[in-house]
Structures are given as structure tokens and as C-alpha cells.
N, C-alpha and C positions, 0 to 999 in steps of 0.2 A: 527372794524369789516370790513371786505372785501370777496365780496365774485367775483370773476372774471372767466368768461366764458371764453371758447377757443373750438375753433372746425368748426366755424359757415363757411359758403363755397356755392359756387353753384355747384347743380348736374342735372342731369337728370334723369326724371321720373323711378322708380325702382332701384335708387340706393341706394349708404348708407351712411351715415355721422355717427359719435359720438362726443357729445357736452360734455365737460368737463367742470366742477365748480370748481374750488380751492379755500377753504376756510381757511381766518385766524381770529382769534378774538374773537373764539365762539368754547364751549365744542362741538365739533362737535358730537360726539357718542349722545349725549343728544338730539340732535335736531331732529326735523322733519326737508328731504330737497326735493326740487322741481321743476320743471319746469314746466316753463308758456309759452304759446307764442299770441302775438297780430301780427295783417294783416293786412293794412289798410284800414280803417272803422268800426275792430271788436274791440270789447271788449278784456284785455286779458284775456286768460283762461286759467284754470290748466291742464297740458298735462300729468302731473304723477308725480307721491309722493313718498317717503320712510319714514316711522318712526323711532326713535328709536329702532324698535323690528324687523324690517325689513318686516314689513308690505308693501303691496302698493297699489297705486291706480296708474289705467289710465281711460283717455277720452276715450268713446264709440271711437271716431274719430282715436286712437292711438292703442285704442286693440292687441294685437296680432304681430303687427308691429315693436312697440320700447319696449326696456327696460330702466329701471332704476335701477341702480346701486349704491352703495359706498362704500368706501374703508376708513374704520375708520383710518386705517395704517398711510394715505398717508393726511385724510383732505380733499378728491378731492370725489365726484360723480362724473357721467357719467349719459345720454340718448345716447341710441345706436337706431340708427333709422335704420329703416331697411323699403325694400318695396316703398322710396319714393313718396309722389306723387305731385301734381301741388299743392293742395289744402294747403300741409305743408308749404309751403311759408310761411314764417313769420318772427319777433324778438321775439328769444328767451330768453326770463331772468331767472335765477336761483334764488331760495330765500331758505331761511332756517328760523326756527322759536323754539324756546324751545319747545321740546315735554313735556307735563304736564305728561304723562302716563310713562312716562321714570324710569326701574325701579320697574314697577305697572303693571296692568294690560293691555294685550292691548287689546282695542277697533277697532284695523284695523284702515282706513282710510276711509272718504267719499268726494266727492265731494265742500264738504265745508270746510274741513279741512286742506286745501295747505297751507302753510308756507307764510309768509308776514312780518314778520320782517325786514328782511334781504333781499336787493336784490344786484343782479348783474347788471355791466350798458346794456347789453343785446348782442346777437352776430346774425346778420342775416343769415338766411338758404331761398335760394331763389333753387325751384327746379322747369324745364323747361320738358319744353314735348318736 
């Protein structure tokens, strides 16, 4: 299994970046997938999810801002960030995790439900005022 980010960059405040995951190794369609990002001294935390059913979730903090995306076609999500701000600063990692609901009913996504399986080695987004 391999899951490898690309995209990560420096901008300045209000701009836009999109983070790409390429995954091999894993029924991707199956899976829940996700991105996390930690900053130094934080915890990481989950910035927004996709399920199987195309359910998602984001962080109050990412609302409105960024999407998530993916392309069962291709193997690859995306986070398209938009809006930048100072605070995004972070490593970003991508994970993926078997969805159990796959196929079944969905349940949507919560806040405790981000993928962890599977991670990516992380891609830095450093944004400056």
C-alpha cells in the first residue's frame, strides 16, 4: 500500500493550493479517504473526509474554504484549498481506511471517523501574510 501526496508549496495569505494523494495497494472505491494536517505543537487533525458513498466531512476551521474530492478513475483525491490563511500552515498527510458501510447504508461522516490506516509521508503548505 502506498499512499503519496503532491501539491504541497508556499503561498500567501488568500491564495490557493490543491493537495493530491495518489493511491496504490488498496480497493480505493472501497475506502474512506482523508486529510489530516499537524503545526508545530498541534495535535494532528482531520481537515476533511470522503466515504465510499461520497459523503464528507470538514473542520469548522476548513468549512466553506476547501474541498475534497476523488477520482475513483484515476486512484488519486484531491483537497483544493481555497481562501488561504496564515493559520493553514501545516503537514499535510493523506490516509485512507476501509469503509465498513461500503455498499450498505451510509451513515455520513463525523468527526471521529477519518481514515487511519493508511497514511501518506506528509507534503508541507506553509502560507505567509
Amino acid at each position: 500500500v502506498r499512499l503519496a501526496e503532491s501539491g504541497g508549496g508556499s503561498v500567501q495569505s488568500g491564495e490557493s493550493l490543491t493537495l493530491s494523494c495518489t493511491a496504490s495497494g488498496i480497493f480505493f472505491t472501497l475506502n474512506t479517504l482523508g486529510w489530516y494536517r499537524q503545526s508545530p505543537g498541534k495535535e494532528r487533525e482531520l481537515v476533511a473526509a470522503v466515504n465510499s458513498h461520497g459523503s464528507t466531512y470538514y473542520s469548522d476551521a476548513v468549512k466553506g474554504r476547501f474541498t475534497i474530492s476523488r477520482d475513483n478513475g484515476k486512484n488519486i483525491f484531491y483537497l483544493q484549498m481555497n481562501s488561504l490563511k496564515v493559520d493553514d500552515t501545516a503537514v499535510y498527510y493523506c490516509a485512507s481506511e476501509v469503509d465498513r458501510s461500503a455498499g450498505g447504508i451510509d451513515f455520513g461522516l463525523g468527526p471521529l471517523q477519518g481514515p487511519s490506516e493508511y497514511w501518506g509521508q506528509g507534503t508541507q503548505v506553509t502560507v505567509s501574510s
